[in-house]
Structures are given as structure tokens and as C-alpha cells.
N, C-alpha and C positions, 0 to 999 in steps of 0.2 A: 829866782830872786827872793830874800830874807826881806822880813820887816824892817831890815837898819838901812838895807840896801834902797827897798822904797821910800822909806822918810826921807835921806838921803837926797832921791831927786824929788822929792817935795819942796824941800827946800832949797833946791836951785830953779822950781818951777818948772820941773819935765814931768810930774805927774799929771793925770787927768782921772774926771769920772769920779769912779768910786775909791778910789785911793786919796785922791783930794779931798771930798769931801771926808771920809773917815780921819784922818788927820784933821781937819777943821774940827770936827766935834769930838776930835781926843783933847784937842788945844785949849777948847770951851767947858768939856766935860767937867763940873764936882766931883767931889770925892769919892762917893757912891757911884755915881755913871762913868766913871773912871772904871772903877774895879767891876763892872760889870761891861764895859769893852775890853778892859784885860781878860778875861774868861774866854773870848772869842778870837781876840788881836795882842795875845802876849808880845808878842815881838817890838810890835810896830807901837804899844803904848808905851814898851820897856826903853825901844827910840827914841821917845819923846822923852822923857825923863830925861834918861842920858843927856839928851842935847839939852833940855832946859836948866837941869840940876848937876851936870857935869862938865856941861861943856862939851863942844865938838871935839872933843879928842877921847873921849870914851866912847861917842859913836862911831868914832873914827877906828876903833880899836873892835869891832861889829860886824864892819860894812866887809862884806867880800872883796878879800883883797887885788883882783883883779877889774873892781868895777870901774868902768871910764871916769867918774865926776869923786871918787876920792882923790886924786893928785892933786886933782882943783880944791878939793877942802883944806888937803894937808897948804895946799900954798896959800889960799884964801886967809887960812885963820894961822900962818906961821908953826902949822904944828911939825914941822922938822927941822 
């Protein structure tokens, strides 16, 4: 699984542990502790973004195209 793939079921609430929390304090992180979890979690900060500043159709355009919970994104947010 990819960073887009994990944010992905972060937010449909199928992650746990330490993927949850890393996403909570990507969500919380400034600027600087931003770019210093991108050093470690490119993927999964580059996620974030996307989804916040793009929209779910650029993570949607990320996420492994055979993963279960993207159909449910594409229908969720009308992306086809």
C-alpha cells in the first residue's frame, strides 16, 4: 500500500495506530513540522495536500487503482 492508498482509508475511518495518528499530526502540523514529516512521509503528506488543496480527485488519481474504498470515493464525491 502507497501513502494515497493509506490516507485514502483514513478517511473513511479503516485506519488504526500509527497511520491514524501520523495523519492527525499531518492535519495539525505548521509549516515547518510539515516539511519535516515530508522528509520521512512524502507520500502520505503529498495526500494530504491533494485532498485538502485539490480535492479528492487528485488523490483519486494516486490511490492504487484496484484498491476497495476508491469506487466508493469516485461515487461519494461524484468523481465520474
Amino acid at each position: 500500500m502507497n501513502g494515497y492508498d493509506l490516507f485514502l482509508e483514513f478517511q473513511y475511518n479503516r485506519s488504526g495506530g500509527f497511520f491514524s495518528t501520523l495523519f492527525m499530526a499531518i492535519q495539525l502540523a505548521d509549516f515547518e513540522n510539515l516539511a519535516r514529516l515530508e522528509k520521512g512521509f512524502p507520500e502520505e503528506v503529498d495526500a494530504f495536500r491533494r485532498w485538502s488543496h485539490e480535492g479528492p480527485a487528485a488523490l483519486a488519481e494516486k490511490v492504487t487503482p484496484d484498491h476497495p474504498l476508491l469506487e466508493r470515493l469516485r461515487r461519494d464525491e461524484n468523481l465520474e
